[in-house]
C-alpha positions as CSV (number, residue, x, y, z in Angstrom):
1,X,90.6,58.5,192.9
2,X,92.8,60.8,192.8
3,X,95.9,58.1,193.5
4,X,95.0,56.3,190.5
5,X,93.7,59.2,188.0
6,X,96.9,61.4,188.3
7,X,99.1,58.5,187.0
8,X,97.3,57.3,184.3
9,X,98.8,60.5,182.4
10,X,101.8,58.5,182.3
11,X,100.2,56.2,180.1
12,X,101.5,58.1,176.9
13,X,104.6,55.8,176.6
14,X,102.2,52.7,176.8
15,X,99.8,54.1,174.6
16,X,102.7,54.9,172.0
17,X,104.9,52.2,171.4
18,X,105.5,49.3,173.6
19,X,105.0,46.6,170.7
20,X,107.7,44.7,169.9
21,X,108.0,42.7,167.2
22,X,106.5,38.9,167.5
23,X,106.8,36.4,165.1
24,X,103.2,36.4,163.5
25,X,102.0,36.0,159.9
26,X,99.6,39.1,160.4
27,X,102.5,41.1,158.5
28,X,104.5,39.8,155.5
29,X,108.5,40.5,156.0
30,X,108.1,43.5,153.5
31,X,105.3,45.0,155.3
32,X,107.0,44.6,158.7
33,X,110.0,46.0,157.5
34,X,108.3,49.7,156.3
35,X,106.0,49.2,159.0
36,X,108.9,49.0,161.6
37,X,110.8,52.4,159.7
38,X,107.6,54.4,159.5
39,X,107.2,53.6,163.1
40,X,110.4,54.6,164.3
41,X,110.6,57.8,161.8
42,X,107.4,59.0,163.4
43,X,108.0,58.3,167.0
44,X,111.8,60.5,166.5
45,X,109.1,63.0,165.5
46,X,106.8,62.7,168.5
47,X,109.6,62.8,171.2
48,X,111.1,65.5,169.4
49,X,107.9,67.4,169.2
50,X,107.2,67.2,165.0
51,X,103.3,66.6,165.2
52,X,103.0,67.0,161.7
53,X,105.6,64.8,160.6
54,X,104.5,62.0,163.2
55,X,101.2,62.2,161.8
56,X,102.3,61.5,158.0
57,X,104.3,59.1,159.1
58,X,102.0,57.1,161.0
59,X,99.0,57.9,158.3
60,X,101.3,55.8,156.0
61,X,100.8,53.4,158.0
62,X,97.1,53.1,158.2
63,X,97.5,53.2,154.2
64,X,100.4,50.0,153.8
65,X,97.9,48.2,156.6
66,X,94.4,49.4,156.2
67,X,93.5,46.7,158.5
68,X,95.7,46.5,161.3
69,X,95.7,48.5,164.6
70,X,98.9,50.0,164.4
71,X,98.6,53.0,162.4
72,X,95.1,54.3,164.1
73,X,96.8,54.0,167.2
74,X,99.7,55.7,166.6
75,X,97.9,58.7,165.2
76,X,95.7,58.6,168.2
77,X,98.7,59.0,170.3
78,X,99.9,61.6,168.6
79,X,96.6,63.4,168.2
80,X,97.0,63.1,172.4
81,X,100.2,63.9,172.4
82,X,99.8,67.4,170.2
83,X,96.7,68.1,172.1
84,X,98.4,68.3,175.5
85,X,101.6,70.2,174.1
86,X,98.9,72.9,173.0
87,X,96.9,72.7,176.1
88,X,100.4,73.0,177.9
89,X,99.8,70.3,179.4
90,X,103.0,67.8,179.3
91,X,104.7,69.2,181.6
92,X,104.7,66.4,184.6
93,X,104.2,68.4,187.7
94,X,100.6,69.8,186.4
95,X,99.5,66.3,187.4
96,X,100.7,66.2,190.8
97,X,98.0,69.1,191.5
98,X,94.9,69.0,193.2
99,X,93.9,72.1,190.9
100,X,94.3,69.8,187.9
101,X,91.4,67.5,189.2
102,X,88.7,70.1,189.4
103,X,86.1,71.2,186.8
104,X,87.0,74.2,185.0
105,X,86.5,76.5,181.7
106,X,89.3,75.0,179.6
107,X,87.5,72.3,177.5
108,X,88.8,71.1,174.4
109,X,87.4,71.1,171.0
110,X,85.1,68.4,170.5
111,X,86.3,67.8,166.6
112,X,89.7,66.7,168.5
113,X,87.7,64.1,171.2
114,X,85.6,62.9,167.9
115,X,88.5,62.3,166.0
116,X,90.7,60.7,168.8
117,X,87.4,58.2,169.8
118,X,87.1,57.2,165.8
119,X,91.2,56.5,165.6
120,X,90.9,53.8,168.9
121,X,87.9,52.7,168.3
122,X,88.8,51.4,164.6
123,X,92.5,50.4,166.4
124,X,90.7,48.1,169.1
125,X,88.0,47.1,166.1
126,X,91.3,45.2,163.9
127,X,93.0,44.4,166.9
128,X,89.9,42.2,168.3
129,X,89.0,41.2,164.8
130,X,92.6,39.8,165.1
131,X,91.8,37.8,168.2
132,X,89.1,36.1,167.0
133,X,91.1,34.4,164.5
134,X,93.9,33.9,166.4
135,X,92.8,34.1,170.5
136,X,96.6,33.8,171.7
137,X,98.1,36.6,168.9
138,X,100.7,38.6,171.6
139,X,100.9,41.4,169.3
140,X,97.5,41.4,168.4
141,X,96.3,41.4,172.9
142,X,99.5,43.7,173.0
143,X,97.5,46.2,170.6
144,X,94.5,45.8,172.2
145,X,96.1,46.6,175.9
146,X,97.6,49.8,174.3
147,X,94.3,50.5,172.8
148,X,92.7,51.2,176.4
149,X,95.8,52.8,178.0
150,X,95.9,55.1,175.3
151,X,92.1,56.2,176.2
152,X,92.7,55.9,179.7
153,X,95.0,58.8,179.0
154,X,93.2,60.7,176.8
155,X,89.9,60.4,179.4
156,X,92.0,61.5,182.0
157,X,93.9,64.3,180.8
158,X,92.1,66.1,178.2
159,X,88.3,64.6,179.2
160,X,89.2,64.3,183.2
161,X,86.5,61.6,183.1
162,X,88.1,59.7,185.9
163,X,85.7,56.5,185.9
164,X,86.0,56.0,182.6
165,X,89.8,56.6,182.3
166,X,90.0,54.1,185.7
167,X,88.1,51.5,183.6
168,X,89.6,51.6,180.3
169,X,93.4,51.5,182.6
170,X,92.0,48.6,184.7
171,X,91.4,46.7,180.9
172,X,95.2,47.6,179.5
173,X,96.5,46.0,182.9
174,X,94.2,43.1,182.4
175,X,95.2,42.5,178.8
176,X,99.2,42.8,179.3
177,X,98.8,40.5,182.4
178,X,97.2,37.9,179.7
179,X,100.5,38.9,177.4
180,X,103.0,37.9,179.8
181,X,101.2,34.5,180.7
182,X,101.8,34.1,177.1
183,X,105.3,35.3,177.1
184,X,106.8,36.4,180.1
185,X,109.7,37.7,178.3
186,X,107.8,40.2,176.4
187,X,109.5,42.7,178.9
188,X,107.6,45.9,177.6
189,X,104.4,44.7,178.4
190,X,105.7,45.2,182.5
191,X,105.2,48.9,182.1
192,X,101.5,49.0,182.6
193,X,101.6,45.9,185.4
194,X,104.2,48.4,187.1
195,X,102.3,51.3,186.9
196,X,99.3,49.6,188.0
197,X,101.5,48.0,191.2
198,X,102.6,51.4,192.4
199,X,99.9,53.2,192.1
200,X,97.4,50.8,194.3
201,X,100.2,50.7,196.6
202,X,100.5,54.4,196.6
203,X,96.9,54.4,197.9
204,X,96.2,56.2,201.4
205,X,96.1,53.0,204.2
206,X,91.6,53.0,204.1
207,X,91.6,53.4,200.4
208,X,94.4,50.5,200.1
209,X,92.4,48.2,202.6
210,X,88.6,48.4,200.5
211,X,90.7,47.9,197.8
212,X,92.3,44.7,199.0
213,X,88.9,43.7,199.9
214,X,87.8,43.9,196.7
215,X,91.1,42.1,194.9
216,X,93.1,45.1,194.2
217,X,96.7,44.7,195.5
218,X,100.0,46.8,194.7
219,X,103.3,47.8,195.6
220,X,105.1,50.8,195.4
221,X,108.2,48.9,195.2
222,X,107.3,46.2,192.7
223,X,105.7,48.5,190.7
224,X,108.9,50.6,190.2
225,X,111.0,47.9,189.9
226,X,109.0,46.3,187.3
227,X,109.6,50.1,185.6
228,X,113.2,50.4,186.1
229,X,113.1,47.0,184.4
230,X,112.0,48.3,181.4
231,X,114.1,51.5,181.5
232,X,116.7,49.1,180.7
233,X,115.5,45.8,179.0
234,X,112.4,46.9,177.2
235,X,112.5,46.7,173.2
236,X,110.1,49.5,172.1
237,X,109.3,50.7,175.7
238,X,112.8,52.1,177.2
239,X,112.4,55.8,176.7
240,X,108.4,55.3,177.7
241,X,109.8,54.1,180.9
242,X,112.1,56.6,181.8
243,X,110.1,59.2,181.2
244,X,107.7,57.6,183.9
245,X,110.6,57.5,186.4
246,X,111.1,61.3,186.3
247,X,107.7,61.4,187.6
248,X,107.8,58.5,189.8
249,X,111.0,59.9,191.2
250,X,109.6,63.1,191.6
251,X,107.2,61.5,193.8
252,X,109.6,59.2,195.8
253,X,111.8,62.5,196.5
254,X,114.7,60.9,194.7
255,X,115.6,64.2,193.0
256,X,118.9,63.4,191.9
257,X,118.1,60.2,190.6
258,X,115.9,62.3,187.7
259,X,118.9,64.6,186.7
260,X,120.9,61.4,184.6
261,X,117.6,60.7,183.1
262,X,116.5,63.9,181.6
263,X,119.6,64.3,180.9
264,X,120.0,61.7,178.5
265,X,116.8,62.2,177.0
266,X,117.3,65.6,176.2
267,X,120.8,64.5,174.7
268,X,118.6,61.8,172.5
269,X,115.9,64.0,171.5
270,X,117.6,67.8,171.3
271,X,114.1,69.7,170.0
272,X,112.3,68.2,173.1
273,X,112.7,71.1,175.8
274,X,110.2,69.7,178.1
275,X,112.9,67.4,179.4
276,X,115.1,70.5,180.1
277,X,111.9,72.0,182.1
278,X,112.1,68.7,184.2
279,X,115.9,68.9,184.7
280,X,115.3,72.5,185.6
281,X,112.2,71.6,187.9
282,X,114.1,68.5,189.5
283,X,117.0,71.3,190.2
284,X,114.9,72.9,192.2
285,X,113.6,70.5,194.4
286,X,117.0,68.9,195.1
287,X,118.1,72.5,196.1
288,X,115.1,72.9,198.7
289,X,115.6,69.1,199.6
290,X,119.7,70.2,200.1
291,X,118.8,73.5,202.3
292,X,116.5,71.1,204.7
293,X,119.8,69.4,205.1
294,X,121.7,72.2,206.1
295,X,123.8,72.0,202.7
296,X,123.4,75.4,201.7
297,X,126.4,75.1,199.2
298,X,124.6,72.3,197.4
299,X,121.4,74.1,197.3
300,X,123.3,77.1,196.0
301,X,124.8,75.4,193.1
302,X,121.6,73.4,192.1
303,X,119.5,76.4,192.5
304,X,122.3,78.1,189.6
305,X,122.3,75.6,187.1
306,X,118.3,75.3,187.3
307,X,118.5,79.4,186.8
308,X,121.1,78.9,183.7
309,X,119.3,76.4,182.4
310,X,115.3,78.6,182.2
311,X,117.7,81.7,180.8
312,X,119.2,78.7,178.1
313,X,115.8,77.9,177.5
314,X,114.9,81.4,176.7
315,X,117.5,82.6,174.7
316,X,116.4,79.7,172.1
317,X,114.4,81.2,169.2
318,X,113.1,77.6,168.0
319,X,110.9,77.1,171.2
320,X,107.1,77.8,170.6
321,X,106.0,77.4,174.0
322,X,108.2,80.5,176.1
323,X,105.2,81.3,178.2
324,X,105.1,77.6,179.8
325,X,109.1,78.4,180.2
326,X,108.5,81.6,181.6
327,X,105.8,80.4,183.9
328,X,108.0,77.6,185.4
329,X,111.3,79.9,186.0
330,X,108.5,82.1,188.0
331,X,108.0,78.9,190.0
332,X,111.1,78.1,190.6
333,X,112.2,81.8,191.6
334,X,109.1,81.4,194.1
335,X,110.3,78.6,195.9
336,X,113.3,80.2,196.1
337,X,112.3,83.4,197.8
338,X,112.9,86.2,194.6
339,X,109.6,86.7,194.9
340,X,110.4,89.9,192.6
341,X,111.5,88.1,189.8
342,X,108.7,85.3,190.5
343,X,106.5,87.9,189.7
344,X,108.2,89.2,186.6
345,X,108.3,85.9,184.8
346,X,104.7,85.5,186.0
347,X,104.0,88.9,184.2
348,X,105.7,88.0,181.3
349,X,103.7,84.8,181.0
350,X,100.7,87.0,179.7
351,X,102.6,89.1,177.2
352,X,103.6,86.3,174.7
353,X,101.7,86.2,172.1
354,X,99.3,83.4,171.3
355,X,100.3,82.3,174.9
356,X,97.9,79.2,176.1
357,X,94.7,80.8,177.8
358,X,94.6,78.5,180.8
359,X,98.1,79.7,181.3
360,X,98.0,83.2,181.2
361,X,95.1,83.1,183.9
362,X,97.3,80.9,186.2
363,X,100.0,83.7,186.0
364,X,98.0,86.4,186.8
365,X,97.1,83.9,189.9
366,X,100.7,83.5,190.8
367,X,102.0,86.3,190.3
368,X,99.4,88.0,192.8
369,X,101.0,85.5,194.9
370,X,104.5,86.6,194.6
371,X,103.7,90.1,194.9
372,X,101.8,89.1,198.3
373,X,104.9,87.3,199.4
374,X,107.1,90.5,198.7
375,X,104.7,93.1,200.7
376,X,103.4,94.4,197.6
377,X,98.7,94.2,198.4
378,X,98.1,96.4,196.4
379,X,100.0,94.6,192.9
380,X,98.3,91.6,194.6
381,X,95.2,93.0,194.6
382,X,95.7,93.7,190.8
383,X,96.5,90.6,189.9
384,X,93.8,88.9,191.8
385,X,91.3,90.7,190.2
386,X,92.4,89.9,186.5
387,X,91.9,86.1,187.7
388,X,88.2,86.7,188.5
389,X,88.2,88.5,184.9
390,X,89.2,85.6,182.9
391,X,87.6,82.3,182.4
392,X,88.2,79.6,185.6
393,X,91.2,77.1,185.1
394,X,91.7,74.8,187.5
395,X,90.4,76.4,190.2
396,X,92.0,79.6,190.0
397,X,88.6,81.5,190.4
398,X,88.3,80.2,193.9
399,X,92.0,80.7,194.9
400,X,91.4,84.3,193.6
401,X,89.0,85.1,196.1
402,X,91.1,83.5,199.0
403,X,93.8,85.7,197.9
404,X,91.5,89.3,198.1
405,X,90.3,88.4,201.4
406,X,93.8,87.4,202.5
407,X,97.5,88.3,201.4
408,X,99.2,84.9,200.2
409,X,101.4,83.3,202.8
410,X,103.9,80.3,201.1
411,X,104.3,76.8,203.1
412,X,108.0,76.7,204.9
413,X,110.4,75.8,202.8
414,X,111.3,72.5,204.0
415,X,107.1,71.2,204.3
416,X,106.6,72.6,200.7
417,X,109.6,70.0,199.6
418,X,108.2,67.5,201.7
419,X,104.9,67.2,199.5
């Protein structure tokens, strides 16, 4: 489950805007034409982290096109979107945890799950009402794909109800399937096929054989091909696709082939620091991937411009979220042995102010870990106990306890880049 469950994050680009424009006379010219503006205005906003100005913008929508799916949508996405950016949650290697899949005390407010349910549910309601005057309406079956994605998402990563998020993703790939029979050239609709086709094929070998058995087939390399085929062709879905790739990538060990991506992405949306984070965090993998090769130059220089870039990071005023940025600089100075600053940024993780919860009780967690690493039990000890003090995030309670029976010993180096 957890093959499938940890990718359907990604679903956030599908969820947000992989529509392109069909001909159709659902939408007069003049309705398309503000339609497509708002659109675009507030999906700027949501890659550059404006909430509140996505939301207007796509509210407008739902008031220009009471009836159609695409302004409900949108404001589900970004009530998603803002959710997880709260919940410090968009940052792509919380998803590639085991912690992340366990039960724990950080549940969200149920007003936000109640609103999110009511915006999709009224967005599949005019997309279907759609289809039944019009069965073989691409934009109306595109809609409708989205739809599910989008909750497939939302179930996964702020609900973690796995079965339900595996359903509703299993319906998205099922609709855009019936879009490109339709249109094979509607290019944008590949994304959720190609997520779909890597991530059965990522399946352990007895997981990928039952589900052969009972008509579920993928591949890893289809399914990032198919990706990498938006990345560049699709209409709506280009930056969605990239920014699966950095996690794909990440997965695949292709380090280097993240850096040009965030890259550009943080060029094109400049108030969007979570790209920087995953330059910064794809830095730091390609200088433990360099040092297994016996290129300590190359891991010397990546390591320093991953470094620079958490102390740019800091020294901007504009950024609301320093304690994620301080608690992924203490990563990366874990990995790279200064456990003494590790355990600083950790530490300073739980003096910013209004700093996420869930967060702070992870620092305390990792902290005690650095100070373990440097010979320091009893700051260990400390820190171990603040854990057990503070409500259980994903599954630091238990890790806690491991850690005051036993001092913290970090994988090797080289096995800890392998995974």
């Amino acid at each position: 489950m957890k093959y499938f469950s940890m990718i359907l994050v990604l679903v956030s680009a599908i969820g947000i805007h992989a529509q392109q424009p069909t001909p159709s006379p659902w939408l007069t010219d003049v309705e398309r034409s503000r339609y497509e503006e708002l659109r675009r205005s507030g999906l700027d906003a949501l890659y550059n982290l404006d909430y509140d100005k996505a939301r207007a913008e796509f509210k407008q929508i739902t008031q220009l096109l009471p009836n159609h799916p695409a302004g409900y949508q949108l404001m589900a996405a970004g009530l998603w979107a803002k959710t997880l950016y709260e919940s410090r949650r968009l940052q792509s290697s919380l998803y590639d945890s085991k912690s992340f899949y366990a039960s724990g005390d950080d549940k969200v407010d149920p007003k936000i799950i109640d609103e999110f349910r009511s915006l999709t549910r009224d967005a599949k309601r005019f997309a279907e009402a759609r289809l039944k005057q019009d069965p073989k309406n691409i934009e109306a079956l595109d809609f409708l794909a989205e739809t599910q994605g989008l909750k497939a998402s939302f179930e996964e990563t702020v609900e973690r109800r796995h079965l339900a998020a595996l359903r509703d993703g299993n319906d998205a790939v099922d609709h855009h399937r019936e879009v490109l029979k339709l249109d094979p050239k509607y290019i944008d609709a590949q994304l959720t096929i190609g997520l779909y086709e890597y991530v059965v094929g990522s399946l352990p070998p007895f997981i990928k054989l039952v589900a052969g058995v009972t008509g579920y087939h993928g591949s890893k390399k289809k399914g990032l091909a198919l990706i990498e085929q938006v990345s560049k062709e699709g209409h709506w879905s280009q930056d969605d696709a990239k920014s699966l790739l950095i996690v794909l990538y990440t997965r695949e060990k292709r380090f280097a082939d993240i850096l040009p991506i965030t890259r550009e992405l943080s060029s094109r949306f400049p108030r969007n620091y979570l790209y920087k984070l995953e330059t910064s965090d794809a830095l730091v993998a390609l200088a433990a991937q360099k040092r297994k090769a016996n290129d300590p130059n190359g891991a010397a220089q990546a390591e320093k411009e991953a470094f620079a870039s958490f102390d740019e990071l800091l020294r901007d005023r504009t950024i609301r979220a320093v304690d994620l940025i301080h608690f992924k600089y203490g990563e990366a100075l874990l990995v790279a042995g200064q456990n003494d600053r590790a355990a600083k940024e950790f530490l300073a993780v739980t003096k910013v102010e209004h700093a996420e919860p869930g967060l702070v009780t992870m620092a305390h967690l990792y902290a005690a870990r650095a100070f373990d690493v440097a010979g320091r039990r009893d700051e260990a000890l400390a820190q171990y106990r603040e854990v057990l003090a503070r409500p259980n995030v994903y599954d630091a309670h238990e890790e806690a306890k491991k850690g005051l029976q036993k001092a913290y010993k970090p994988e090797p180096v080289a096995k800890a880049a392998e995974q």
